[in-house]
C-alpha positions in Angstrom: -51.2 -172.6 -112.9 -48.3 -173.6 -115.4 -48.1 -176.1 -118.1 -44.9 -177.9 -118.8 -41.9 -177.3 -121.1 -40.2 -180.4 -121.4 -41.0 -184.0 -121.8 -44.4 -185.7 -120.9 -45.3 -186.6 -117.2 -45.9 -190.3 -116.5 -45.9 -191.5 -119.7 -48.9 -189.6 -121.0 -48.9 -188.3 -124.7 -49.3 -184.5 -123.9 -48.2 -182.1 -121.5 -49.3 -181.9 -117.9 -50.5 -179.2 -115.8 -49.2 -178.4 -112.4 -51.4 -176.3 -109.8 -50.4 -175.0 -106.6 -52.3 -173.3 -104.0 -51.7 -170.2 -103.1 -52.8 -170.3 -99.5 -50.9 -172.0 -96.7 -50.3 -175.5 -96.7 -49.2 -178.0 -93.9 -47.4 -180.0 -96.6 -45.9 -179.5 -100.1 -47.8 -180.7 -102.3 -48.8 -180.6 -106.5 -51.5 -182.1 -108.3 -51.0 -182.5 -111.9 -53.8 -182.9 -114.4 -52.8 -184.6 -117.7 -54.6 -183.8 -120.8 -54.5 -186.4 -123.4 -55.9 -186.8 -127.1 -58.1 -187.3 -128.0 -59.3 -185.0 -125.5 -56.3 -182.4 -125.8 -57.5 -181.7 -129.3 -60.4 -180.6 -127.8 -59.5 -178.3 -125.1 -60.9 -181.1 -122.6 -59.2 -182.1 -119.1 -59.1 -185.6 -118.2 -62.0 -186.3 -115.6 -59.5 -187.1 -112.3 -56.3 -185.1 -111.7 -53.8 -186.9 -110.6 -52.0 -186.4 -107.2 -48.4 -186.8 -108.0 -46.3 -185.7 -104.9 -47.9 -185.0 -101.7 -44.9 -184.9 -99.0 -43.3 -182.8 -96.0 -39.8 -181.7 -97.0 -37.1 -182.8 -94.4 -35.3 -180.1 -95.4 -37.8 -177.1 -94.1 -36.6 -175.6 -90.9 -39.4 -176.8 -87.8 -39.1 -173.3 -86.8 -40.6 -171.8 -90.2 -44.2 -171.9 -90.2 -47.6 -171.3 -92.5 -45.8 -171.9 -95.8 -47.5 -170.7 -99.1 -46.6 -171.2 -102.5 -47.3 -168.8 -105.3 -47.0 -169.1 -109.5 -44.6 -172.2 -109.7 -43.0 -172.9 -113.1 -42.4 -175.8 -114.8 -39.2 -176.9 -117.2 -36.4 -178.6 -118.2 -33.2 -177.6 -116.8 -31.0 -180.1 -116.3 -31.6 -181.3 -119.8 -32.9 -185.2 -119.0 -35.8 -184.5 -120.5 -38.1 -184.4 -117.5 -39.5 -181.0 -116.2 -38.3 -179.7 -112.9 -40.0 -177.2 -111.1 -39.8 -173.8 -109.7 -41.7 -172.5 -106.6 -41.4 -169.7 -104.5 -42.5 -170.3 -101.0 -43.3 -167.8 -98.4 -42.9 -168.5 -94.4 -43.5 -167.0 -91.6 -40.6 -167.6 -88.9 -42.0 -166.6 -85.7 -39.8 -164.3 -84.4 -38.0 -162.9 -87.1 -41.1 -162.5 -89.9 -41.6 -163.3 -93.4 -39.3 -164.9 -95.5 -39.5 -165.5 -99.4 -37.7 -168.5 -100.5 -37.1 -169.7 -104.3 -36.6 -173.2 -104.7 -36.1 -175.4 -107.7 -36.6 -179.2 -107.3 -35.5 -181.9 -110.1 -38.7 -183.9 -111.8 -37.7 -187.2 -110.9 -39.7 -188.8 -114.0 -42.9 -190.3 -111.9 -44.0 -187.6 -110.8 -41.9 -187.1 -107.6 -39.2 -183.9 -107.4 -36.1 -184.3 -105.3 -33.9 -182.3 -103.2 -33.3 -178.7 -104.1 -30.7 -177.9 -106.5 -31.7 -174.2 -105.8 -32.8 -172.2 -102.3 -32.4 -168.9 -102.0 -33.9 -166.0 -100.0 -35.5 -162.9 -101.7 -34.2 -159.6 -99.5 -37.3 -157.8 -98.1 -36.4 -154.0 -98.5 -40.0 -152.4 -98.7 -43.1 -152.9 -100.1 -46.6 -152.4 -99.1 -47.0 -153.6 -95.4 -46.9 -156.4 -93.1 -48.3 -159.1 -94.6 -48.6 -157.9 -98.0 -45.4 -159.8 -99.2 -47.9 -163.5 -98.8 -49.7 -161.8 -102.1 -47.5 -161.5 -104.9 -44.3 -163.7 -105.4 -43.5 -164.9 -109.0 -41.0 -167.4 -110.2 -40.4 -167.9 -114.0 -37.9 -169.9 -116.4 -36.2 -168.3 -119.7 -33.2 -167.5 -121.5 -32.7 -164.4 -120.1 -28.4 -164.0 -120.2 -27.8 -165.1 -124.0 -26.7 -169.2 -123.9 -28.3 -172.6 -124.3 -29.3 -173.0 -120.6 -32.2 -171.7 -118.7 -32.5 -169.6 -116.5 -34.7 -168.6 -113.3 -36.2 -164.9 -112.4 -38.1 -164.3 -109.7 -39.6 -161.3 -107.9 -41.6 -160.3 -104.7 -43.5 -157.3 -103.4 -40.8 -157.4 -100.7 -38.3 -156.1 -103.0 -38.3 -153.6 -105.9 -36.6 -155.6 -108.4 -36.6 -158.6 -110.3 -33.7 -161.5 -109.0 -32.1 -163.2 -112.3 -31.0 -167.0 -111.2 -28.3 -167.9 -114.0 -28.4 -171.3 -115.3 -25.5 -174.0 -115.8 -27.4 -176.4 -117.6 -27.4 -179.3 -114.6 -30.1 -177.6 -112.8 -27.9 -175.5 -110.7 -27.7 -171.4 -111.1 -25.4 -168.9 -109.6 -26.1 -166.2 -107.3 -28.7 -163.9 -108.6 -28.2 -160.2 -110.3 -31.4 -157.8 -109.7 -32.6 -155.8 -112.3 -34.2 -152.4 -110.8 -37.9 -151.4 -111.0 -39.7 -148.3 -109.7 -42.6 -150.4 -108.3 -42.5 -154.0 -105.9 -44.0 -156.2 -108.6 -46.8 -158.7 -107.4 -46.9 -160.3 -111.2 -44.2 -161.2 -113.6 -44.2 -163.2 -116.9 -41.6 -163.9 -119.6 -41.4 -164.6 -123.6 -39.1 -163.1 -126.3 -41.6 -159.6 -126.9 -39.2 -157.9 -129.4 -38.5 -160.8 -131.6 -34.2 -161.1 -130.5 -34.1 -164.3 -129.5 -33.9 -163.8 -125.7 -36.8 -163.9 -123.4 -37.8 -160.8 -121.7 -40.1 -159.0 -118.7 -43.5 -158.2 -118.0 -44.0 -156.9 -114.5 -47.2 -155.6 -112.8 -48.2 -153.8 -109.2 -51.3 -154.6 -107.6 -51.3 -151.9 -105.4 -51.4 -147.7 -105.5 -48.5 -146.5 -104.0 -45.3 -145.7 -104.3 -46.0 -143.6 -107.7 -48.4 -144.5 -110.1 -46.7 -147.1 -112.6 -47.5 -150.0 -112.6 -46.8 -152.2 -115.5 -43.8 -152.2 -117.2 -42.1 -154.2 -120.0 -38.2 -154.3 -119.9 -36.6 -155.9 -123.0 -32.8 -157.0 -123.4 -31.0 -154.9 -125.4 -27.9 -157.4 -124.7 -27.2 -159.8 -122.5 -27.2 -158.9 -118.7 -29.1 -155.0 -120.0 -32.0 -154.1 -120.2 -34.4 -151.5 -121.5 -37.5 -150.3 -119.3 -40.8 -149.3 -121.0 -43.5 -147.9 -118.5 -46.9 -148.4 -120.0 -50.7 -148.0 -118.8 -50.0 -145.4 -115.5 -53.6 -145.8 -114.6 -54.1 -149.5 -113.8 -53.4 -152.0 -111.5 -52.4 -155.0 -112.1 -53.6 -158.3 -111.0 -52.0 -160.8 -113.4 -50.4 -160.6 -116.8 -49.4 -163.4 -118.8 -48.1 -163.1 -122.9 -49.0 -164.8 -126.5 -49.7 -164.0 -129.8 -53.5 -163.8 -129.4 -54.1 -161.2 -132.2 -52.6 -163.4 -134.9 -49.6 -160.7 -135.4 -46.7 -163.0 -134.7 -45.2 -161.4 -132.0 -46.1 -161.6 -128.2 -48.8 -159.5 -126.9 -49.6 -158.7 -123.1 -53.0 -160.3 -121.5 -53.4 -158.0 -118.4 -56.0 -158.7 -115.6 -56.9 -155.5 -114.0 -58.2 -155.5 -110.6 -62.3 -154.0 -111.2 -63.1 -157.1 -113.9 -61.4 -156.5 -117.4 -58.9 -158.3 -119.4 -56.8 -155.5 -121.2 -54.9 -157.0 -124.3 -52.1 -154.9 -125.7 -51.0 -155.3 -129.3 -47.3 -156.1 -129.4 -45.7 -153.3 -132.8 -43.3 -156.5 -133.9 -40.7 -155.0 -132.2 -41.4 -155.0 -128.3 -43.5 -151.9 -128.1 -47.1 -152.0 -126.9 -50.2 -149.8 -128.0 -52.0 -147.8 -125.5 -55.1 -147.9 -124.6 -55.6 -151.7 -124.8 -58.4 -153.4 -126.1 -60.8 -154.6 -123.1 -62.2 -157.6 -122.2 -65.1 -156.8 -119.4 -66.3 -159.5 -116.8 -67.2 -159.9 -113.8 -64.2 -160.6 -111.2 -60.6 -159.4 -110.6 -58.9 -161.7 -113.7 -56.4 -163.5 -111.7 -54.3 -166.8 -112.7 -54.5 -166.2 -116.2 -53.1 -168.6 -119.1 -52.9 -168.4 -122.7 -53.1 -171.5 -125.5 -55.0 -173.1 -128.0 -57.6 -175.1 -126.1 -60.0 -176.1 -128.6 -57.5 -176.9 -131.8 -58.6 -173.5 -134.2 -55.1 -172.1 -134.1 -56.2 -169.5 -132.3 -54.3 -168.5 -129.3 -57.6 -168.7 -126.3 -57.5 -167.4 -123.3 -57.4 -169.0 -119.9 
Protein backbone atom coordinates (compact mmCIF):
# COMPACT_ATOMS: atom_id res chain seq x y z
CA UNK A 1 0.00 0.00 0.00
CA UNK A 2 1.63 3.44 -1.00
CA UNK A 3 0.14 6.88 -1.46
CA UNK A 4 1.49 9.20 -4.09
CA UNK A 5 4.19 11.89 -4.12
CA UNK A 6 3.48 13.91 -6.93
CA UNK A 7 0.61 15.32 -8.86
CA UNK A 8 -3.10 14.03 -8.66
CA UNK A 9 -4.26 10.92 -10.59
CA UNK A 10 -7.08 11.45 -13.15
CA UNK A 11 -7.87 14.71 -12.40
CA UNK A 12 -8.99 14.12 -8.85
CA UNK A 13 -8.32 16.82 -6.13
CA UNK A 14 -6.22 14.63 -3.72
CA UNK A 15 -3.76 12.00 -3.82
CA UNK A 16 -4.49 8.44 -4.88
CA UNK A 17 -3.69 5.23 -3.44
CA UNK A 18 -2.02 2.38 -5.25
CA UNK A 19 -2.35 -1.35 -3.99
CA UNK A 20 -0.65 -4.34 -5.25
CA UNK A 21 -1.04 -7.79 -4.36
CA UNK A 22 1.36 -9.62 -2.99
CA UNK A 23 0.53 -13.00 -4.18
CA UNK A 24 1.06 -14.21 -7.85
CA UNK A 25 -0.73 -12.70 -10.57
CA UNK A 26 -1.37 -13.78 -14.23
CA UNK A 27 -1.29 -10.13 -15.21
CA UNK A 28 0.09 -6.75 -13.90
CA UNK A 29 -2.20 -5.01 -12.61
CA UNK A 30 -2.97 -1.80 -9.92
CA UNK A 31 -6.04 -0.59 -8.61
CA UNK A 32 -5.99 2.92 -7.35
CA UNK A 33 -8.45 4.31 -4.93
CA UNK A 34 -8.83 8.09 -5.01
CA UNK A 35 -9.82 9.93 -1.94
CA UNK A 36 -11.45 13.14 -2.42
CA UNK A 37 -12.87 16.09 -0.08
CA UNK A 38 -14.92 16.36 1.16
CA UNK A 39 -14.38 12.90 2.13
CA UNK A 40 -10.39 13.17 2.38
CA UNK A 41 -11.02 15.55 5.31
CA UNK A 42 -12.53 12.88 6.89
CA UNK A 43 -10.34 9.99 6.64
CA UNK A 44 -13.12 8.39 4.22
CA UNK A 45 -12.33 6.29 0.90
CA UNK A 46 -14.39 6.85 -2.10
CA UNK A 47 -17.05 3.94 -2.23
CA UNK A 48 -15.53 2.16 -5.80
CA UNK A 49 -11.76 2.00 -6.44
CA UNK A 50 -10.88 2.54 -9.55
CA UNK A 51 -9.09 0.00 -11.88
CA UNK A 52 -6.56 1.98 -13.64
CA UNK A 53 -4.19 -0.50 -15.54
CA UNK A 54 -4.88 -4.02 -15.86
CA UNK A 55 -2.46 -5.42 -18.72
CA UNK A 56 0.15 -8.21 -19.61
CA UNK A 57 3.60 -6.67 -20.23
CA UNK A 58 5.03 -7.57 -23.73
CA UNK A 59 8.18 -7.18 -22.34
CA UNK A 60 8.06 -10.19 -19.58
CA UNK A 61 10.06 -13.13 -20.83
CA UNK A 62 7.22 -16.29 -21.67
CA UNK A 63 9.64 -18.45 -19.94
CA UNK A 64 9.36 -16.54 -16.39
CA UNK A 65 6.44 -17.63 -14.58
CA UNK A 66 4.11 -16.98 -11.19
CA UNK A 67 5.06 -13.36 -10.93
CA UNK A 68 4.47 -11.52 -7.54
CA UNK A 69 4.75 -8.04 -6.66
CA UNK A 70 5.63 -6.72 -3.30
CA UNK A 71 5.58 -2.92 -1.53
CA UNK A 72 5.48 -0.81 -4.86
CA UNK A 73 6.28 3.00 -4.47
CA UNK A 74 4.81 5.73 -5.92
CA UNK A 75 6.60 9.25 -7.28
CA UNK A 76 7.66 11.67 -9.41
CA UNK A 77 10.78 11.15 -11.10
CA UNK A 78 11.01 12.42 -14.23
CA UNK A 79 9.66 15.66 -12.99
CA UNK A 80 6.25 16.03 -15.34
CA UNK A 81 4.43 16.12 -12.56
CA UNK A 82 2.73 12.64 -12.77
CA UNK A 83 3.78 9.85 -10.41
CA UNK A 84 5.62 6.90 -11.79
CA UNK A 85 5.88 3.82 -10.04
CA UNK A 86 8.22 1.37 -8.48
CA UNK A 87 7.64 -2.36 -8.19
CA UNK A 88 9.71 -5.18 -7.43
CA UNK A 89 8.50 -8.31 -9.02
CA UNK A 90 9.60 -11.82 -8.19
CA UNK A 91 9.49 -14.86 -10.84
CA UNK A 92 10.04 -18.03 -10.87
CA UNK A 93 12.02 -19.25 -14.17
CA UNK A 94 11.63 -22.79 -14.37
CA UNK A 95 14.80 -24.09 -14.63
CA UNK A 96 16.99 -21.69 -13.32
CA UNK A 97 14.77 -20.37 -9.97
CA UNK A 98 13.76 -17.27 -8.52
CA UNK A 99 14.50 -14.08 -9.80
CA UNK A 100 13.92 -10.53 -8.15
CA UNK A 101 13.37 -7.84 -10.55
CA UNK A 102 13.06 -3.96 -9.88
CA UNK A 103 11.26 -2.11 -12.34
CA UNK A 104 10.14 1.43 -12.59
CA UNK A 105 7.44 2.38 -15.15
CA UNK A 106 6.48 6.15 -16.15
CA UNK A 107 2.72 7.39 -14.99
CA UNK A 108 1.47 8.20 -18.19
CA UNK A 109 -1.21 10.82 -16.64
CA UNK A 110 -4.61 8.49 -17.04
CA UNK A 111 -3.70 6.09 -15.14
CA UNK A 112 -1.68 3.83 -17.50
CA UNK A 113 2.39 3.44 -16.87
CA UNK A 114 4.62 2.69 -19.86
CA UNK A 115 7.61 0.89 -20.71
CA UNK A 116 10.33 0.54 -18.11
CA UNK A 117 12.78 3.13 -17.79
CA UNK A 118 14.40 0.80 -15.10
CA UNK A 119 14.85 -3.30 -14.88
CA UNK A 120 17.23 -4.69 -12.92
CA UNK A 121 17.96 -7.95 -11.14
CA UNK A 122 18.63 -8.22 -7.32
CA UNK A 123 21.68 -10.88 -6.86
CA UNK A 124 20.50 -13.85 -4.72
CA UNK A 125 23.56 -14.60 -2.39
CA UNK A 126 21.70 -16.22 0.73
CA UNK A 127 18.97 -15.89 2.76
CA UNK A 128 16.61 -18.01 4.54
CA UNK A 129 15.57 -20.88 2.04
CA UNK A 130 14.04 -21.80 -1.07
CA UNK A 131 11.20 -19.93 -1.46
CA UNK A 132 11.67 -17.55 1.25
CA UNK A 133 12.87 -14.76 -1.19
CA UNK A 134 8.67 -14.54 -2.52
CA UNK A 135 8.19 -12.91 1.23
CA UNK A 136 10.08 -9.89 1.59
CA UNK A 137 11.14 -7.57 -1.35
CA UNK A 138 10.91 -3.70 -0.82
CA UNK A 139 11.27 -0.97 -3.21
CA UNK A 140 11.38 2.74 -2.01
CA UNK A 141 12.01 6.35 -3.50
CA UNK A 142 14.20 9.21 -1.70
CA UNK A 143 17.09 11.41 -1.89
CA UNK A 144 19.40 9.25 -0.77
CA UNK A 145 23.01 10.56 -2.65
CA UNK A 146 22.70 14.53 -1.88
CA UNK A 147 21.03 16.27 -5.33
CA UNK A 148 17.57 17.42 -6.54
CA UNK A 149 16.63 14.03 -8.14
CA UNK A 150 15.25 10.91 -6.69
CA UNK A 151 16.37 8.14 -6.13
CA UNK A 152 15.41 4.24 -5.89
CA UNK A 153 16.54 1.58 -2.96
CA UNK A 154 15.55 -1.56 -2.93
CA UNK A 155 16.26 -4.82 -0.98
CA UNK A 156 15.39 -8.60 -0.80
CA UNK A 157 15.82 -11.42 1.62
CA UNK A 158 17.94 -12.88 -1.24
CA UNK A 159 20.63 -10.57 -0.55
CA UNK A 160 22.22 -8.99 2.59
CA UNK A 161 22.17 -5.47 1.55
CA UNK A 162 20.25 -2.70 0.40
CA UNK A 163 20.71 -1.75 -3.73
CA UNK A 164 20.79 2.18 -4.10
CA UNK A 165 19.30 3.03 -7.79
CA UNK A 166 20.83 6.69 -8.52
CA UNK A 167 18.53 9.07 -10.17
CA UNK A 168 19.07 11.41 -13.26
CA UNK A 169 16.04 13.31 -12.99
CA UNK A 170 14.29 11.83 -16.46
CA UNK A 171 13.31 8.74 -14.74
CA UNK A 172 16.42 6.84 -15.55
CA UNK A 173 19.08 5.71 -12.63
CA UNK A 174 22.49 4.20 -12.95
CA UNK A 175 23.72 1.01 -11.83
CA UNK A 176 23.14 0.40 -8.20
CA UNK A 177 25.77 0.59 -5.09
CA UNK A 178 24.82 -1.83 -2.03
CA UNK A 179 25.04 -0.72 1.24
CA UNK A 180 25.93 -3.85 3.63
CA UNK A 181 23.69 -5.24 6.38
CA UNK A 182 24.26 -8.08 8.88
CA UNK A 183 20.76 -9.45 8.22
CA UNK A 184 18.66 -10.23 4.58
CA UNK A 185 16.05 -7.52 5.17
CA UNK A 186 12.28 -8.57 4.35
CA UNK A 187 11.14 -4.64 5.27
CA UNK A 188 12.62 -1.36 4.43
CA UNK A 189 11.25 2.25 4.72
CA UNK A 190 12.81 5.69 4.19
CA UNK A 191 12.45 9.46 5.51
CA UNK A 192 15.04 12.05 6.67
CA UNK A 193 15.29 10.45 10.69
CA UNK A 194 18.15 12.79 11.83
CA UNK A 195 16.87 16.02 10.54
CA UNK A 196 20.09 16.53 7.48
CA UNK A 197 18.10 16.86 4.76
CA UNK A 198 18.74 13.47 3.09
CA UNK A 199 16.44 10.53 3.46
CA UNK A 200 17.61 7.60 5.28
CA UNK A 201 17.07 3.53 6.22
CA UNK A 202 14.96 1.55 8.24
CA UNK A 203 15.50 -2.13 7.68
CA UNK A 204 13.79 -5.11 9.42
CA UNK A 205 14.24 -9.21 9.35
CA UNK A 206 11.38 -11.34 9.70
CA UNK A 207 13.07 -14.29 10.45
CA UNK A 208 15.60 -15.81 13.42
CA UNK A 209 18.74 -16.58 12.00
CA UNK A 210 21.64 -15.57 10.96
CA UNK A 211 22.33 -13.69 14.42
CA UNK A 212 19.86 -12.01 16.31
CA UNK A 213 19.52 -8.38 14.84
CA UNK A 214 17.06 -7.56 13.29
CA UNK A 215 16.20 -3.92 12.84
CA UNK A 216 18.44 -1.48 12.08
CA UNK A 217 18.43 2.23 11.25
CA UNK A 218 21.41 3.44 9.03
CA UNK A 219 21.64 7.30 8.60
CA UNK A 220 23.91 9.31 6.03
CA UNK A 221 26.54 10.80 7.52
CA UNK A 222 27.40 12.14 3.78
CA UNK A 223 26.52 11.42 0.62
CA UNK A 224 27.18 7.78 -0.53
CA UNK A 225 28.13 6.83 3.79
CA UNK A 226 26.44 5.67 6.01
CA UNK A 227 26.18 5.08 9.70
CA UNK A 228 24.54 1.70 11.02
CA UNK A 229 22.49 1.72 14.39
CA UNK A 230 21.39 -1.91 15.51
CA UNK A 231 18.40 -1.48 17.82
CA UNK A 232 15.67 -3.93 19.51
CA UNK A 233 17.92 -7.56 19.22
CA UNK A 234 14.90 -9.37 20.38
CA UNK A 235 12.28 -8.80 17.80
CA UNK A 236 11.23 -9.72 14.55
CA UNK A 237 10.18 -7.68 12.25
CA UNK A 238 7.12 -7.83 10.06
CA UNK A 239 6.76 -4.29 8.74
CA UNK A 240 8.02 -0.86 9.69
CA UNK A 241 7.05 2.29 8.28
CA UNK A 242 8.18 6.13 9.79
CA UNK A 243 6.30 9.64 10.88
CA UNK A 244 6.21 11.87 13.49
CA UNK A 245 3.35 10.24 15.44
CA UNK A 246 4.43 11.45 18.95
CA UNK A 247 4.22 15.16 17.97
CA UNK A 248 8.21 15.57 18.47
CA UNK A 249 9.03 16.78 14.94
CA UNK A 250 11.21 14.34 13.93
CA UNK A 251 10.54 10.77 12.39
CA UNK A 252 9.71 8.05 14.64
CA UNK A 253 9.74 4.17 13.65
CA UNK A 254 6.12 2.22 13.60
CA UNK A 255 7.35 -1.46 13.84
CA UNK A 256 4.93 -4.40 13.37
CA UNK A 257 6.32 -7.35 15.25
CA UNK A 258 5.31 -10.70 14.30
CA UNK A 259 3.09 -12.09 17.71
CA UNK A 260 0.43 -8.89 17.48
CA UNK A 261 2.05 -5.48 18.71
CA UNK A 262 2.84 -2.24 17.17
CA UNK A 263 6.24 -1.05 18.81
CA UNK A 264 6.69 2.82 18.28
CA UNK A 265 10.07 4.19 18.97
CA UNK A 266 10.59 7.78 19.83
CA UNK A 267 13.00 9.36 17.43
CA UNK A 268 15.91 11.83 20.15
CA UNK A 269 15.71 14.79 17.23
CA UNK A 270 18.78 13.60 16.01
CA UNK A 271 18.27 9.99 14.47
CA UNK A 272 18.62 7.95 17.58
CA UNK A 273 15.77 5.82 18.83
CA UNK A 274 14.70 4.92 22.55
CA UNK A 275 14.69 1.39 23.63
CA UNK A 276 12.22 -0.37 24.83
CA UNK A 277 9.43 1.05 22.50
CA UNK A 278 6.12 1.87 23.47
CA UNK A 279 3.60 -1.09 22.52
CA UNK A 280 0.64 -1.18 20.80
CA UNK A 281 -1.08 -4.81 21.46
CA UNK A 282 -3.59 -6.53 18.94
CA UNK A 283 -4.50 -9.31 17.70
CA UNK A 284 -2.50 -10.28 14.30
CA UNK A 285 1.06 -10.04 12.84
CA UNK A 286 0.87 -5.95 11.91
CA UNK A 287 1.75 -6.12 8.39
CA UNK A 288 1.30 -3.35 5.50
CA UNK A 289 1.42 -0.61 7.74
CA UNK A 290 0.94 3.26 6.83
CA UNK A 291 1.13 6.41 8.65
CA UNK A 292 -1.08 9.85 8.08
CA UNK A 293 -3.63 11.98 9.21
CA UNK A 294 -6.86 10.25 8.27
CA UNK A 295 -9.42 12.03 10.13
CA UNK A 296 -8.07 15.89 9.77
CA UNK A 297 -6.81 16.35 13.95
CA UNK A 298 -3.21 16.95 12.98
CA UNK A 299 -2.36 14.01 14.44
CA UNK A 300 -0.22 11.67 12.56
CA UNK A 301 -2.86 8.08 12.78
CA UNK A 302 -1.81 5.03 12.12
CA UNK A 303 -2.75 2.66 9.22
Amino acid sequence: MTAGRAAPSGGRAARAVAVVAGAALAATSLTVTAVAPPAAAQGVADPAPITLQTATRAATPAAMSDPSYYGMDLADVNGDGTPDAAAPVVFNVPGVGVRSVVQVQPGQGDGTFGAPTLEADLPVTGGPGPGSIYYGMRVVFGSFTGDASLDLAATHVGSAAIFIFEGNGDGTFDPPTQVPLTFYPSSLRAGDLNGDGTDDFVAGWAWGTPGPVRLAVLTSTTPGAWSTQEIDPGATIADITVGDVDGGGGNDLVVGRDGANLAIYANDGTGGFTAPPTTIPGTSDRRNLAVGDVDGDGDVDIV
